[in-house]
Each structure stands twice: as structure tokens, then as C-alpha cells.
C-alpha positions as CSV (number, residue, x, y, z in Angstrom):
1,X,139.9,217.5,309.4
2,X,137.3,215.6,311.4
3,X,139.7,212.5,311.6
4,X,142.6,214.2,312.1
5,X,141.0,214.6,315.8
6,X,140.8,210.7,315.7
7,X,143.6,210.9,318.6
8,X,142.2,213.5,320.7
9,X,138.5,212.1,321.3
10,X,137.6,213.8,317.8
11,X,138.1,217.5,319.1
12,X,139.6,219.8,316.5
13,X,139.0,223.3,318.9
14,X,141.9,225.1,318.1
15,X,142.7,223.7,314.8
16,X,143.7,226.4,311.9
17,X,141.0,227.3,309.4
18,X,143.2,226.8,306.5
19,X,142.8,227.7,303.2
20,X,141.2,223.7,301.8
21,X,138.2,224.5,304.6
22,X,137.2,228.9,303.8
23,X,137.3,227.3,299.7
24,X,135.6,224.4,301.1
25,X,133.0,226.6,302.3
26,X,132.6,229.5,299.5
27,X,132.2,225.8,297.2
28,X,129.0,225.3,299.4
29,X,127.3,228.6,299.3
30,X,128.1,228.5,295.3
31,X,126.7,225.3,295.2
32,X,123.5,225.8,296.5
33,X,123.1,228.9,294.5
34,X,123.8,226.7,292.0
35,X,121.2,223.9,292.4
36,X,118.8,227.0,293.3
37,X,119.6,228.2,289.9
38,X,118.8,224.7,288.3
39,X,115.3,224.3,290.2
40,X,114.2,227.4,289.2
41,X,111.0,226.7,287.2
42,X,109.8,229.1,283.7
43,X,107.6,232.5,285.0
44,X,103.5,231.9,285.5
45,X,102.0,231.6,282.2
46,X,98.5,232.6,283.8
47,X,97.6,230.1,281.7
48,X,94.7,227.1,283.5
49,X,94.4,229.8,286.7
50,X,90.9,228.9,286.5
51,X,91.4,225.2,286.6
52,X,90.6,222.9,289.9
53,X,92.7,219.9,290.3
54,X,90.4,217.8,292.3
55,X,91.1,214.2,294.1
56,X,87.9,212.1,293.7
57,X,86.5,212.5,297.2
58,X,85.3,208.5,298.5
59,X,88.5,207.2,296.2
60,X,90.5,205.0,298.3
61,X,94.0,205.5,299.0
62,X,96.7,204.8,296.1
63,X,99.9,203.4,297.0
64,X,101.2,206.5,295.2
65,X,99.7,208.4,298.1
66,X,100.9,206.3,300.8
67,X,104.1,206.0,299.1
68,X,104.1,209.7,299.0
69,X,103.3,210.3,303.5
70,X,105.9,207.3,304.1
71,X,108.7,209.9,302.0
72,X,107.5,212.8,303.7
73,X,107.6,211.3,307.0
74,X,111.2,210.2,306.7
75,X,111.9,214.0,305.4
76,X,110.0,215.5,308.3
77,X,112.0,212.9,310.7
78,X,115.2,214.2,309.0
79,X,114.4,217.5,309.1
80,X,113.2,217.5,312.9
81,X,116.2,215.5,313.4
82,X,118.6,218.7,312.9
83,X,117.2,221.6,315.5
84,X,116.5,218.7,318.1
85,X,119.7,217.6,317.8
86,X,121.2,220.4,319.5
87,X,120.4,219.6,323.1
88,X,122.7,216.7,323.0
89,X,125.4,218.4,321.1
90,X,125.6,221.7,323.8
91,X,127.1,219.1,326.9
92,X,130.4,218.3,324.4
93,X,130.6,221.6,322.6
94,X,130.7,223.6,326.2
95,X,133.6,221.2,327.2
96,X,135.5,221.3,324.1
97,X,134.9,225.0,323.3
98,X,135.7,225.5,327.5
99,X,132.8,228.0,327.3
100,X,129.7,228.7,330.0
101,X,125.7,228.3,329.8
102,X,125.0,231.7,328.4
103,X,127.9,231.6,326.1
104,X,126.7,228.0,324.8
105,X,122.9,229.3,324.4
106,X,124.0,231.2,321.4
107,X,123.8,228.1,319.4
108,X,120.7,227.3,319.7
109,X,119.7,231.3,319.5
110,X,121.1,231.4,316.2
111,X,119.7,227.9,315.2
112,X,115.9,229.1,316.3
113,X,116.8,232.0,314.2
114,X,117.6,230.5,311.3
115,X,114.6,228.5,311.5
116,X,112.3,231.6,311.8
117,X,113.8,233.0,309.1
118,X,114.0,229.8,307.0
119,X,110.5,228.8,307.9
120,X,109.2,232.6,305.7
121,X,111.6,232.3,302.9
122,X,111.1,228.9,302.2
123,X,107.5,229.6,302.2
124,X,107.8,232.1,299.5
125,X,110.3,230.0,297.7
126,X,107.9,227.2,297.4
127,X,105.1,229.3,295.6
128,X,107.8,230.9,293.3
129,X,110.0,227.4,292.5
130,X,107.1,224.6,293.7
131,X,107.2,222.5,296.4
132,X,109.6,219.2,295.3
133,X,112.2,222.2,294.4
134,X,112.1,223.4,297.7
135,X,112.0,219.9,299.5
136,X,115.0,219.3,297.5
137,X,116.8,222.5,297.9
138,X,116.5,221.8,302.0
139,X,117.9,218.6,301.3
140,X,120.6,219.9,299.4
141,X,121.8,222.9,302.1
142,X,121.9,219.6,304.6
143,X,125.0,218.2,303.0
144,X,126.1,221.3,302.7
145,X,125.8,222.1,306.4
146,X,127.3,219.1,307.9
147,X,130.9,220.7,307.7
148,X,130.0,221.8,311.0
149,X,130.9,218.5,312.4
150,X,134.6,219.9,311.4
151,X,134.2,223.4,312.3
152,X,137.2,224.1,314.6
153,X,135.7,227.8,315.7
154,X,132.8,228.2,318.3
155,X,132.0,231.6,316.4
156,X,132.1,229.5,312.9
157,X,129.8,226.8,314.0
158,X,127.6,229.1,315.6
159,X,127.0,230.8,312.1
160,X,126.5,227.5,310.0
161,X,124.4,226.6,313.0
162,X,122.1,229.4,311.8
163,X,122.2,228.3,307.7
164,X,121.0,224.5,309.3
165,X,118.4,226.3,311.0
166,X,117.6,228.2,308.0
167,X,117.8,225.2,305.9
168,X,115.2,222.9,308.2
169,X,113.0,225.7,309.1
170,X,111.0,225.8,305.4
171,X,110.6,221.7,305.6
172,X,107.8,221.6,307.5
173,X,105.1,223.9,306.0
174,X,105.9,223.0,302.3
175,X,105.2,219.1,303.7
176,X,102.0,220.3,304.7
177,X,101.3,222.3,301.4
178,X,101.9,219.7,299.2
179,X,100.5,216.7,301.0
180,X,97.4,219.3,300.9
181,X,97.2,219.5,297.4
182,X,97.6,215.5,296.7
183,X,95.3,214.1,299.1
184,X,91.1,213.6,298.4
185,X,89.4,215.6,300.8
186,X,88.2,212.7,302.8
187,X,91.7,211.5,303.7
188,X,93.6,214.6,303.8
189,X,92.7,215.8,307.4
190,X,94.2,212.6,309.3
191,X,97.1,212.1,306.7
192,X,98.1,215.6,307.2
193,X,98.1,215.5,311.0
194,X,99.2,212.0,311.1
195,X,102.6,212.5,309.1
196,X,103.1,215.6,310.4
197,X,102.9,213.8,314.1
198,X,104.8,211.1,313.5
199,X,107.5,213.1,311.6
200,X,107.9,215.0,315.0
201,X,108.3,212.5,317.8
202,X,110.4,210.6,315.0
203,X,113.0,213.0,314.5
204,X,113.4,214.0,318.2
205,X,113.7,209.9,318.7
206,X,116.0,209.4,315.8
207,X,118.4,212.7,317.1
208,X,118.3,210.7,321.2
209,X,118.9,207.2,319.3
210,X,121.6,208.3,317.4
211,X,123.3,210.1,320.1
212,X,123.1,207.6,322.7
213,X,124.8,205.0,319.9
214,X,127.1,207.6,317.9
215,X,128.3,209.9,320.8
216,X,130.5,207.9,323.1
217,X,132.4,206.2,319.7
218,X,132.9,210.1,317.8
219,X,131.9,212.8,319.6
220,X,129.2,215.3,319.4
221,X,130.7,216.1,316.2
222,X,129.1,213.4,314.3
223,X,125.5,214.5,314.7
224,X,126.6,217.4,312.6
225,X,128.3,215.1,310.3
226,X,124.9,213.2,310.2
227,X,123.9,216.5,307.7
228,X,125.8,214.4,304.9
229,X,124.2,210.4,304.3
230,X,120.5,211.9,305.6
231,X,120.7,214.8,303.2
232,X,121.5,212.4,300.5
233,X,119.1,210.3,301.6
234,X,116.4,213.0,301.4
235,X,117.7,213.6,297.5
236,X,117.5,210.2,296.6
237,X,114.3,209.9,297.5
238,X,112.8,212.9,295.7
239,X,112.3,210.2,292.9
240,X,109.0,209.7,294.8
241,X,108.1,212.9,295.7
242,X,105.6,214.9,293.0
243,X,105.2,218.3,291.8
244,X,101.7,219.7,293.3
245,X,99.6,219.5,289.6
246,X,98.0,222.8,291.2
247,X,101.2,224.5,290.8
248,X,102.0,223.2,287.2
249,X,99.0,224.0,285.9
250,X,99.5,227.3,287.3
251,X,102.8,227.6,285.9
252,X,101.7,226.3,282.3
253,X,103.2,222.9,282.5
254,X,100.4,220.3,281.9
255,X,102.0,217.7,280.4
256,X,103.5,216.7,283.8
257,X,100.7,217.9,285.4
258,X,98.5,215.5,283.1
259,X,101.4,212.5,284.5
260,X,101.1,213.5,288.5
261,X,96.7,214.0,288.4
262,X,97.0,210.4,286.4
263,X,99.3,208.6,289.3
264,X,97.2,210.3,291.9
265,X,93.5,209.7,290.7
266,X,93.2,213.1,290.7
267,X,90.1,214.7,288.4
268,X,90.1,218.3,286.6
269,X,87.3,220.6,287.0
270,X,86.8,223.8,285.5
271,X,86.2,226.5,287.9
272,X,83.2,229.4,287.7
273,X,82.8,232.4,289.6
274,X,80.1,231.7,292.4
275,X,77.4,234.3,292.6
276,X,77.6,235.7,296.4
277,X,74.5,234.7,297.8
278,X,76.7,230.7,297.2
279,X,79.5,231.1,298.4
280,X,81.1,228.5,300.9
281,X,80.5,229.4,304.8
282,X,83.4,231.5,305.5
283,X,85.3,231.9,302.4
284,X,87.6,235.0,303.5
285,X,89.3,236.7,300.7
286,X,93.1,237.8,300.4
287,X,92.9,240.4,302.1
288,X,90.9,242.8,304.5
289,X,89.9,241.9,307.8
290,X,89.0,238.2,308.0
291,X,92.6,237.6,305.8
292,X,93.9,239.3,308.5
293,X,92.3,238.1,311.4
294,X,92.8,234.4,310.7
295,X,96.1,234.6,309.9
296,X,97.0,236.7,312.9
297,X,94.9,233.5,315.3
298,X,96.6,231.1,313.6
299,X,100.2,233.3,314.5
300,X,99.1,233.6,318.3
301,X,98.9,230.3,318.5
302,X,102.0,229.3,317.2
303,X,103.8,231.7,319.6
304,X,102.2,230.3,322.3
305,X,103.2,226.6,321.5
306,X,106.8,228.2,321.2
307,X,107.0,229.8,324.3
308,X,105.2,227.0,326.3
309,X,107.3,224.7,324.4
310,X,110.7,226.1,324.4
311,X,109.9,228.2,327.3
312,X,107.8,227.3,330.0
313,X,108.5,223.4,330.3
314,X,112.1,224.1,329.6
315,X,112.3,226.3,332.7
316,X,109.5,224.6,334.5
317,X,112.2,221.3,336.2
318,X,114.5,224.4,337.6
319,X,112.1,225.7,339.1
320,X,111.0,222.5,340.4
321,X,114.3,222.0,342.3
322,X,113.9,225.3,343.7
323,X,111.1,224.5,345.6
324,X,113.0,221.4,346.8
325,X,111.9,218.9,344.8
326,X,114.1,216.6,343.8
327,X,116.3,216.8,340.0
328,X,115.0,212.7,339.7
329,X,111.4,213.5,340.9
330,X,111.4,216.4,338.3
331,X,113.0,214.2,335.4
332,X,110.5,211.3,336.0
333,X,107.6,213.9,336.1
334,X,108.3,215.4,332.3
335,X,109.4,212.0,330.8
336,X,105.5,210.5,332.7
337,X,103.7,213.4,331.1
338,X,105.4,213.1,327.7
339,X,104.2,209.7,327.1
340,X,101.0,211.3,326.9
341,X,102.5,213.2,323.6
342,X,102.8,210.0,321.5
343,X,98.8,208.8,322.1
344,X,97.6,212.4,321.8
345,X,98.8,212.5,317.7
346,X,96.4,209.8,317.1
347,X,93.7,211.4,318.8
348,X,94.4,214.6,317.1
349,X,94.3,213.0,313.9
350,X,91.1,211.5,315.1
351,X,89.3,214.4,315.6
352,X,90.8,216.7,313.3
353,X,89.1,214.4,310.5
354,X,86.1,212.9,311.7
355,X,84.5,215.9,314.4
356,X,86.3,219.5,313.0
357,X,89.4,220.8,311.9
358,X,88.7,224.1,313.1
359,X,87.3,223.6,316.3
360,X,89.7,220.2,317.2
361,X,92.0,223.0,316.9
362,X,90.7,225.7,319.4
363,X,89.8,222.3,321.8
364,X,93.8,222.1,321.8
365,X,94.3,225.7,322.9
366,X,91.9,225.9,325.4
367,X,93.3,222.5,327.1
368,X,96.7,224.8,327.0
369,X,94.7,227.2,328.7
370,X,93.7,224.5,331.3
371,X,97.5,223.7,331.9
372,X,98.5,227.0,332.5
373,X,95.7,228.3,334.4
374,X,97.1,225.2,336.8
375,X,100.6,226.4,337.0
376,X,99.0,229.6,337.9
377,X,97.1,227.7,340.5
378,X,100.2,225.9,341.5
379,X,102.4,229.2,342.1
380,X,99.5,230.4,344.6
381,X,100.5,227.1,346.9
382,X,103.7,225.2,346.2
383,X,103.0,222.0,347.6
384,X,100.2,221.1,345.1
385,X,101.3,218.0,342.6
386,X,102.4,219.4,339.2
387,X,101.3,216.5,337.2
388,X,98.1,217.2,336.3
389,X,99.1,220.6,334.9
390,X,102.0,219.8,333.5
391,X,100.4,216.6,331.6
392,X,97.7,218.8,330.2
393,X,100.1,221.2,328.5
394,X,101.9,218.4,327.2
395,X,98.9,216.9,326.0
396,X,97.2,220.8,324.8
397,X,100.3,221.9,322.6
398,X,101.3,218.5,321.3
399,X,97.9,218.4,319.9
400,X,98.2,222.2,318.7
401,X,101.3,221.9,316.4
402,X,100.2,218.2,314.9
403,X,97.2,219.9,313.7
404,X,98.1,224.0,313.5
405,X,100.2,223.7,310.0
406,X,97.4,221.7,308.6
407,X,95.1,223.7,309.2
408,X,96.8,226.7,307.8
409,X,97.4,224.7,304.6
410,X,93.8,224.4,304.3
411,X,92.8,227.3,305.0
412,X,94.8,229.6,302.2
413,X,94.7,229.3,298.1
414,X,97.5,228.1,296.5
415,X,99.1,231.4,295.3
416,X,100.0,232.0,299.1
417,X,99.8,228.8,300.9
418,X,103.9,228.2,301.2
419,X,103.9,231.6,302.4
420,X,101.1,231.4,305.3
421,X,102.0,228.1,306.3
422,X,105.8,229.5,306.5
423,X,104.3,232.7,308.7
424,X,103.0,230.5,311.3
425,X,105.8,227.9,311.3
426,X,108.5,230.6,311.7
427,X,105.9,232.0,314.8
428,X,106.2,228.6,316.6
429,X,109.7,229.0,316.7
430,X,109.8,233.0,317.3
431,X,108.1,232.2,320.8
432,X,111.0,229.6,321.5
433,X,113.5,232.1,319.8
434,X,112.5,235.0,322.6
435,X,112.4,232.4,325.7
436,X,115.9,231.1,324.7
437,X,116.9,235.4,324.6
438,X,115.5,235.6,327.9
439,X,117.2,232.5,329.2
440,X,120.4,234.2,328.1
441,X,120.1,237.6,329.7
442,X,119.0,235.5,332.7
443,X,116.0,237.9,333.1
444,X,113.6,234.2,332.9
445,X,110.4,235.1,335.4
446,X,108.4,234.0,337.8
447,X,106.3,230.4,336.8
448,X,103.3,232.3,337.6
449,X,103.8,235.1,335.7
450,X,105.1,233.4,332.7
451,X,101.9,231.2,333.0
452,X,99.6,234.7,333.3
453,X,101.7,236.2,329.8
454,X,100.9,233.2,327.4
455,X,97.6,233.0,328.9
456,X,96.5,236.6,327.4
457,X,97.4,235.8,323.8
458,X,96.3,232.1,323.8
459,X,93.1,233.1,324.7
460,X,92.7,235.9,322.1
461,X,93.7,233.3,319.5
462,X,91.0,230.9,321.0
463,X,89.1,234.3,320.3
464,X,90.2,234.9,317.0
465,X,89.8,231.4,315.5
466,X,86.5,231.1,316.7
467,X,85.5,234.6,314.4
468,X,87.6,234.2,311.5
469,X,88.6,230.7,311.3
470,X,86.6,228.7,308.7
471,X,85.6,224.5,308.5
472,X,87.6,222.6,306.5
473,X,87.2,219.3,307.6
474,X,85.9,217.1,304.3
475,X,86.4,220.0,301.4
476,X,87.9,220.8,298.4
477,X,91.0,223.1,298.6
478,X,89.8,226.5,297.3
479,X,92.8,227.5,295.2
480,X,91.3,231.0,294.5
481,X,88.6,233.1,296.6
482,X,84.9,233.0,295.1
483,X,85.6,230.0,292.3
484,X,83.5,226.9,292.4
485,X,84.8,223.5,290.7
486,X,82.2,222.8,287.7
């Protein structure tokens, strides 16, 4: 269908939804359920619960381990690939479709969606199947998704724009869990924030690159059809990606788990109870109040990267040219103060590893704090430069989400970590999700007052972390509350 539009610029709107494309589609839902099916590993034996998989701390990296962040890079550079394509495929979709702003937002509303839900099921998936399965599952609804490029319907794509989301939202957090699990304590704060960086600004360069060299030959089309050789690519390269030995002990399956701890250099301990008066500084339990309150700090902060990100900076150039600056003054301004973005990863890493995970973490929100108390400052008089504010919520939330998913990894045991890490990922995109609602209804504020409402909740996450949160800079990973590795 896709090159039957060979003659017409590669637009198929109006084309029939025959009968080849609704069975193409039913194929793809079965098949997923399918390979779902397949993945799906035996029940918990309960078997080795008490056992402590532990990466020999001052061992040097293997090149199994930096064989393992190079995959993981590529998958998080695929996967970030998928939502940040859409802003280069809305210009040709609103022409082809013939269809307005608001009416074209609804693509990316459904995309965000998907990713919010995505980002909590996957999480639960990847404690239930294991993290490969779920890597490879994602992978899997990829091909699977790229019939979009050859979706004839506006209404169609927008739904199979919310399975991509869906399918791209869980990537991220079961990275960050199982690069968690594989890497020795001393290396796994920079590796974690380092991949998880690069993975980022690498998928938002790879979706610009391909664009600018794919767009003008096929269409916007193709970055849809993209889904199909980068999905594939993703499963071909699960070869190199391992099952977390945490999760096959857990799951009774020690000869493989024997095979991953022996390519890893990992070590097994058996873990006692510690008596109370030993336990690790701040080592919260499942449940109760400090559960709660971390996770609901680590939650604030995602929302406020989400509405900052997806929000505030979207809406900030607009606004801009309102006050009569000029649209090239405006442009120059963000694509100045993003440069900052690539550095700042590194200096994340940096400090997330060698000063404090949990406080390199609150240092990021309150330089978000910093920005946006100077777009407050910059409402009160007009003609004050943006840049400095501007460049320091750049810098503040690029920092936040390189190091905010691995620091939720570390933070929660095994039995839950897909799911937590999920919970904040999907948060990071819920702030996004109800900016791009707002940008829809046209109801967007005032820069001021926008700046005054993610103030609030920033700060009470800044709050938050700084009572609950716990170190985990340079320790084990606690895979159950109140056991020590003996």
C-alpha cells in the first residue's frame, strides 16, 4: 500500500482499508500475543529468595558488561527514536490529512498516552516475564507498529500511534532495572546515567537525522515505516542481552543463572536477616510511610520534568514572539541553551557516582527551581534576557531524567523494581500528557503562572527526597528489606 502512493508523493489519505490491511492488522495483535505467550517464563518457585547475586565491587569492567551498555544504548536510541519522532511527522500528516493544530495534537495525545500506560504495564510485565522478555516483546510490537507508515485513516493512525506509544513507553525503566542488577556497585551509578543519557540525545538525533535525509525522498510516512529494520534490529541483538541472574534465581532457574553470574563476574552470597539495631541507613520497607513517601518524591519529580519539558519550553518560544521578539531570536535562544544538554549528562554521571546519588539528584531539582523562579522573575519585567533562565532549566531537568530512573532502580528490591521504575517513567510523561491536553483546549496559561504551578510540587519533591530518599551511591542492591549478603 505504501508504494502504491509512489506517484502521489507517497500519500495514501483516502485510500480504502481493504480487507489484506484489517487481517493484516488482527495478524499483528495475534502475533504479539503470541510471542507474549512464548516469553512467558514457569511461576516463582520461591526457591533461592534468600540468595544475593553480588558483582565483585573493585572488579573492572568485562567486555560482557560493556558489550551489554553499547546494546542498551542502541535499544534506548531506538526506543526514544519513536515518540520523538512525532514532531517531524505532524508538518506532513496535517497537510496530507488537510486537518488543523488542535486536530493534529491528538497524535501525540494518544502517543503520550500510550507511553504512560506502557511505561506501568511494562513495568509489571518485566517482574512477572524478566527483563530480556520484555526488551524483546517492545522490540517485537515495533515491527508490528510500523504499518502506520501505510495507514490511510487519520483516526487509524492515531490509535496505532497510541500501541507505539505503549510499546516504547516500558523500554526505558526495564533498561534501567536490568543494567542495575548486572553492574558492580562501583560502576553502576555512571553506567546507568551515562547509557541512559546518551540513549536520549541519541534517539532525538537519530529521529532529526533521519528525517532530514528520509523525508524529502518518501514522505513522513517512512519514519513510521522505520518501526520495521530498527525493531528487527533490536531482536537481533537480544543475542547479547542477559536475563538479570536475580530474577532466575528467583524464578528457580539456576542453571542459566549459574551461565549469566559466570559471564558477568558476578559472586553468590547467602543472605541473613539483619538484627535492627544493623540495618543500612535508610532501608525503607515495602510499605508504610517511607515506601510511600519516596516513591511519591521520586513521582513529583517526574511530573515536573514532564510539564517543564513538554510544557513550559514548548510554550515558552510563542510566548516569546508575543512579546515581540523575534521567531529567529527565539529559535537561536532554545537551540544555544540546549547545547548545554549534551555536557550536562556527563556531569550528571559525574556526580551521581563519585559525590551522591541521592543528593546529585535533589541538586538537579533545585537548579529547576532556579530556572523557574527566573521565568517568574522574567514575567514581573519583559525586557529582561531569557537566557539565563531558560539555560538553567535546560541544564536542571536534563540532569533530572539522566539520573531520576536510576535512582529509582536503586532504590526498590527486585520483586517491584520494573514496577516503580515503570510508576515514575509513566509520571514523566503524564506531566507532558496534561500540557499537550491543555495545548489542545487552548486553555495554555500565563508563563508566570505556569512557572509559580510546577514550582509548588518541585519543591515538595525536593522536600520529600530529602526525608525519605536513601544513599545509594557505592552499594549493593538490596533485593529484599532487612537481608544482608553473608
Amino acid at each position: 500500500m505504501f508504494l502504491m502512493g509512489r506517484a502521489s508523493h507517497w500519500q495514501l489519505a483516502g485510500m480504502a482499508m481493504d480487507t489484506p490491511m484489517l487481517a493484516g492488522m488482527a495478524l499483528i495483535v495475534g502475533g504479539v500475543a503470541v510471542a507474549a505467550y512464548g516469553l512467558l517464563p514457569s511461576a516463582p518457585t520461591g526457591e533461592d529468595s534468600d540468595i544475593a547475586v553480588v558483582p565483585p565491587d573493585e572488579a573492572p569492567l568485562s567486555r560482557a558488561h560493556w558489550a551489554l551498555m553499547a546494546v542498551l544504548v542502541i535499544a534506548l536510541v531506538i526506543d526514544v527514536m519513536k515518540p520523538a519522532s512525532l514532531g517531524f511527522t505532524i508538518p506532513g500528516m496535517k497537510k496530507e490529512y488537510g486537518i488543523g493544530g488542535p486536530t493534529a495534537s491528538i497524535v501525540p495525545f494518544f502517543a503520550l498516552t500510550g507511553t504512560v500506560v506502557g511505561s506501568i504495564l511494562w513495568g509489571a510485565i518485566a517482574d512477572r516475564y524478566g527483563r530480556k522478555a520484555t526488551i524483546l516483546l517492545s522490540a517485537v510490537m515495533f515491527v508490528g507498529t510500523s504499518i502506520c507508515g501505510a495507514m490511510p485513516s487519520f483516526a487509524w493512525n492515531a490509535g496505532m500511534c497510541f500501541m507505539m506509544g505503549a510499546a516504547a513507553g516500558g523500554m526505558l525503566p526495564v533498561t534501567y532495572a536490568l543494567l542495575a542488577e548486572m553492574m558492580p556497585s562501583r560502576h553502576r551509578g555512571w553506567s546507568l546515567v551515562l547509557v541512559g543519557g546518551l540513549g536520549s540525545v541519541g534517539g532525538y538525533l537519530a529521529a532529526s537525522g533521519l528525517s532530514a535525509l528520509l523525508q524529502p525522498l518518501f514522505g513522513w510516512r517512512i519514519l513510521w515505516l522505520l518501526n520495521l529494520p530498527t525493531g528487527l534490529l533490536l531482536v537481533s541483538l537480544g543475542a547479547l542481552i542477559p536475563e538479570s541472574a536475580r530474577f532466575l534465581l528467583a524464578h528457580g532457574r539456576q542453571d542459566e543463572a549459574r551461565a549469566v553470574m559466570a559471564r558477568f563476574g558476578a559472586a553468590v552470597r547467602r543472605a541473613v536477616p539483619r538484627p535492627p539495631s544493623d540495618q543500612p541507613e535508610r532501608l525503607q520497607p515495602l510499605r508504610g510511610g517511607a515506601f510511600t513517601g519516596k516513591l511519591l518524591a521520586l513521582s513529583l519529580a517526574a511530573i515536573c520534568y514532564g510539564l517543564i519539558n513538554f510544557g513550559l519550553l514548548l510554550w515558552l518560544p510563542a510566548e516569546l514572539v508575543r512579546r515581540g521578539a523575534s521567531v529567529a531570536l527565539t529559535s537561536r535562544l532554545l537551540a544555544e541553551s540546549a547545547l548545554i544538554a549534551f555536557p550536562t549528562i556527563f556531569a550528571a554521571a559525574f556526580f551521581y557516582s563519585r559525590w551522591s546519588a541521592k543528593w546529585s539528584v535533589a541538586a538537579s531539582l533545585g537548579v529547576t527551581l532556579l530556572g523557574l523562579a527566573g521565568l517568574f522573575w522574567l514575567e514581573a519585567d519583559p525586557r529582561r534576557s531569557p537566557v539565563l533562565p531558560v539555560a538553567l532549566l535546560i541544564v536542571g531537568t536534563n540532569a533530572l531524567i539522566a539520573m531520576l530512573l536510576p535512582y529509582t532502580a536503586e532504590s526498590f528490591p527486585l520483586a517491584i523494581r520494573g514496577r516503580t521504575t515503570g510508576v515514575v517513567a509513566a509520571c514523566s510523561k503524564a506531566g507532558g500528557l496534561f500540557a499537550q491536553l491543555l495545548a489542545i483546549l487552548a486553555l495554555v496559561p500565563a508563563l508566570g503562572l505556569v512557572s509559580l504551578a510546577v514550582t509548588l510540587p518541585t519543591l515538595f519533591a525536593v522536600l520529600l527526597l530529602a526525608r525519605f530518599g536513601r544513599e545509594t551511591r557505592g552499594r549493593e542492591l538490596h533485593d529484599s528489606p532487612g537481608l544482608a549478603a553473608a
